[in-house]
N, C-alpha and C positions, 0 to 999 in steps of 0.2 A: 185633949190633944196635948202631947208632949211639948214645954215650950223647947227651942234652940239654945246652944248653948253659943254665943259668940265668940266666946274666947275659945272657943275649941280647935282647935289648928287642925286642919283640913287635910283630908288623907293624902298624900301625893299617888299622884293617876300618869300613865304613864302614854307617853306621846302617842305611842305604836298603836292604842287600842281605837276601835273603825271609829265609837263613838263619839271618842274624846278629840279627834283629828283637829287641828286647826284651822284644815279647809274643807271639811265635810259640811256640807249642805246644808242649811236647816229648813227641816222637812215639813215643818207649822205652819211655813209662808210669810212668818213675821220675824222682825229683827233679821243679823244678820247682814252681810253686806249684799248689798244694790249696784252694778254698773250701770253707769251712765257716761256711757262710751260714744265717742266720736271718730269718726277712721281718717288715720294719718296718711297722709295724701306725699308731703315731704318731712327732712329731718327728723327720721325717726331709726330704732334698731331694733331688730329683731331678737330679743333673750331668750333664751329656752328656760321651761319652767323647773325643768333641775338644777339651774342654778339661783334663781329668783326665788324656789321653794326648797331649795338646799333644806334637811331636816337637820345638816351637823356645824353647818357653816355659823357663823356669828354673824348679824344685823349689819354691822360697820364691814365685814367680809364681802356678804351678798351686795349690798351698796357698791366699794367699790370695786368688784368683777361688773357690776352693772355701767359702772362709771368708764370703766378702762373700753369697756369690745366697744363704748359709741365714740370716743375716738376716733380720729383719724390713723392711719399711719404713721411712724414717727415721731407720735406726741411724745413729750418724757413724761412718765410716769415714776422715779425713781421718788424714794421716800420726801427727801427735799422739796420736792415740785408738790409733792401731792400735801404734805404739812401746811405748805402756804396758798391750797385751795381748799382745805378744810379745816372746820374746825381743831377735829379730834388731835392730837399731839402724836409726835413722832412716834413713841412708843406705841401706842396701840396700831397707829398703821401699818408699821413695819409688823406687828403680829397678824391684822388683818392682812399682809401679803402674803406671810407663811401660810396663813390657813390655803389661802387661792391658790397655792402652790403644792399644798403636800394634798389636795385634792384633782388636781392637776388643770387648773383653769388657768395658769402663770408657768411659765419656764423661762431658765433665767441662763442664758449661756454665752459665754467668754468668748470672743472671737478677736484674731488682727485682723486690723483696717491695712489697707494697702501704704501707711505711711509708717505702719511697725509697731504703733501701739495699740494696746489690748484694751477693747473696751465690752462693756457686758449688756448683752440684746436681752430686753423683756420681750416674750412671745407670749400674747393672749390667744385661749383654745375658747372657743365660746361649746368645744364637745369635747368634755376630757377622754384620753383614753381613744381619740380618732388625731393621732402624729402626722399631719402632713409637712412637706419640704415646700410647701409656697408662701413660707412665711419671711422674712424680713430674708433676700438673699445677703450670701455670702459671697465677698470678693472674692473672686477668682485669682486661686494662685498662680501665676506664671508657669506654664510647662519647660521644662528646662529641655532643649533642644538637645538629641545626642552628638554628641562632637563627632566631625566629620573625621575622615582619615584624611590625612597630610597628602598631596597631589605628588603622582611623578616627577621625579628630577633625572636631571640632565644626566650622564654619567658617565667618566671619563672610559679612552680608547684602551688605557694600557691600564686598569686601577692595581697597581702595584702598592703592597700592603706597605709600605714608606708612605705614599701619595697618600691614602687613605688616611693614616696615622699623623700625617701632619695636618689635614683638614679637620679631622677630630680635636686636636687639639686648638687649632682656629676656635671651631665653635666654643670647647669647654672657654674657650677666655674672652668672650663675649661679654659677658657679665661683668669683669673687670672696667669695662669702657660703660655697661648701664645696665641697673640692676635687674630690668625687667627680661633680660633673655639670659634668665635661668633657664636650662634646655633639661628636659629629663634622659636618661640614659640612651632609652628609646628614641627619642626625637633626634639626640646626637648622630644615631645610625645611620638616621632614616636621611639625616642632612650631609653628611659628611662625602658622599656619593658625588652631591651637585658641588659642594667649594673644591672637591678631588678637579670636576669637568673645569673649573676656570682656572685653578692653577695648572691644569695642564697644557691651560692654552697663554699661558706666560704668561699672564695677569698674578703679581707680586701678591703675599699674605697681608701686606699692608693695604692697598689698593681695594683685596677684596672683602678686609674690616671695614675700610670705608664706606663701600657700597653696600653692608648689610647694617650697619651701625647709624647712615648719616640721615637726617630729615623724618628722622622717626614721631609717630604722634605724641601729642603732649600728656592725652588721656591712658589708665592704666591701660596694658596689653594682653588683653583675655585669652590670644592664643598666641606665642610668638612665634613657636617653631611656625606655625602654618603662616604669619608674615616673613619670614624669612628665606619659610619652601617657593612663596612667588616674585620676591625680588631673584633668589637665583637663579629662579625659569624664564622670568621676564627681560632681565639685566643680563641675559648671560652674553657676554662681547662674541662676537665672532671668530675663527681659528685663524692662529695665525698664517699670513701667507707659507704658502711653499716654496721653500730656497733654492733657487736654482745652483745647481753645480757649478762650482769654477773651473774653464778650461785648465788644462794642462801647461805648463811654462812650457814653450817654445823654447826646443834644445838648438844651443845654434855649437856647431862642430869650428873646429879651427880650419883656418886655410892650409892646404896641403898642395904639391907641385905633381901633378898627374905624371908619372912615370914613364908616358908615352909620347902626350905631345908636349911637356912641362906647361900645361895650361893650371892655372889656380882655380883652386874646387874647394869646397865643405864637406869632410868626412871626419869621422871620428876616428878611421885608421890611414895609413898610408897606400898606395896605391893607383890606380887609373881613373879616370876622369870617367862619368856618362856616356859623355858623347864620344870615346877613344874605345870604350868598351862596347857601343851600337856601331862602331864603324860606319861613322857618320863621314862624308867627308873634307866639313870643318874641320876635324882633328886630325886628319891628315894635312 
């Protein structure tokens, strides 16, 4: 018999082949692993064996994708966290995380928190290649409301393009007296209708700066035209009364000497008295 040669360096055999498998069976009944298994009742997780027998993955990789899915939710798992629960050193973990990742058992994505900073979600797949959305939610963005259209205003009797034109430029100087009722073009149009209705009802330009400028809130002003469409619908003063007519001056004529019976009368010409002219007979 040929003896061995020990020094001979050993052919390299390759993983794939049925024989050589590192978990095939041995088929003699001796050597060989033995379970001696006990069934977990609590604290325990379930792994699936493609990643537990991962053929491409690295030792320290399968570990911890093994170590991360029996976590809870929430735990941190970032490089930092996991360095001062293992031995191995920052470098190799953070390679052991790429592998879990460019295999798809880790996904790592950037998201804002509702206080504006960006922080980054580890998502464990314990099924690469099955993406669901029930994993770590995401804060819901604020839907942004469509801005309403500005309410009906009041609108003067007579809007004479003077009237109009001075209420326009009411608004445009708004801003002068506080910054925050910058009006846009539009808004100016839309308002200029209702400050036309109360300067028509003799309430002064000054009067009705007042009433759209005073007791304003202190927080900024998200829509101003539309606070200023309801102070002039709300505030609007009532019409001024209706002026009654002044009688007519009472004409008073000169005394005159009735030409009949010389009785004294009021006429504006000369002539007969009333009662000289009714042939009353007083005047005779």
């Amino acid at each position: 018999m040929d003896a061995q040669n020990p020094s001979a360096p050993a052919h390299a055999q390759s993983r794939v082949v049925a024989n050589n498998h590192p978990n095939r069976r041995c088929e003699s009944g001796v050597g060989g692993l033995i379970h001696d298994n006990a069934r977990h009742t609590s604290h325990f997780t379930v792994v699936g064996n493609h990643l537990a027998q991962h053929p491409k993955l690295s030792g320290l990789a399968i570990g911890l994708g093994v170590y991360i899915q029996s976590l809870p939710a929430g735990a941190r798992v970032d490089i930092k966290t996991l360095t001062a629960r293992f031995p191995e050193g920052a470098t190799r973990i953070a390679a052991a995380l790429r592998e879990l990742e460019t295999y798809g058992y880790l996904r790592r994505e950037r998201q804002r928190v509702p206080g504006g900073r960006i922080v980054t979600r580890t998502i464990s797949c314990n099924q690469p290649g099955r993406r669901t959305d029930n994993h770590v939610p995401k804060p819901a963005r604020p839907k942004k409301a469509p801005p309403k259209a500005l309410p009906p205003l009041p609108r003067p009797a007579c809007p004479s393009p003077a009237l109009i034109q001075q209420a326009t430029d009411l608004l445009a100087d708004l801003r002068r007296h506080d910054s925050r009722l910058l009006l846009s073009a539009r808004d100016t149009a839309h308002l200029a209708p209702g400050v036309a209705a109360w300067l028509e009802r003799d309430v002064t330009p000054t009067a009705v700066r007042h009433a759209l400028t005073t007791g304003l809130p202190d927080e900024p002003l998200c829509r101003p035209a539309a606070l200023l469409a309801h102070r002039l619908t709300e505030q609007l003063p009532p019409p001024p009364p209706l002026r009654t007519p002044a009688p007519p001056p009472t004409v008073r004529h000169p005394l005159r000497n009735c030409e009949g019976c010389d009785r004294a009368f009021r006429s504006p010409e000369p002539g007969r008295c009333l009662d000289y002219r009714s042939g009353l007979p007083e005047a005779a």
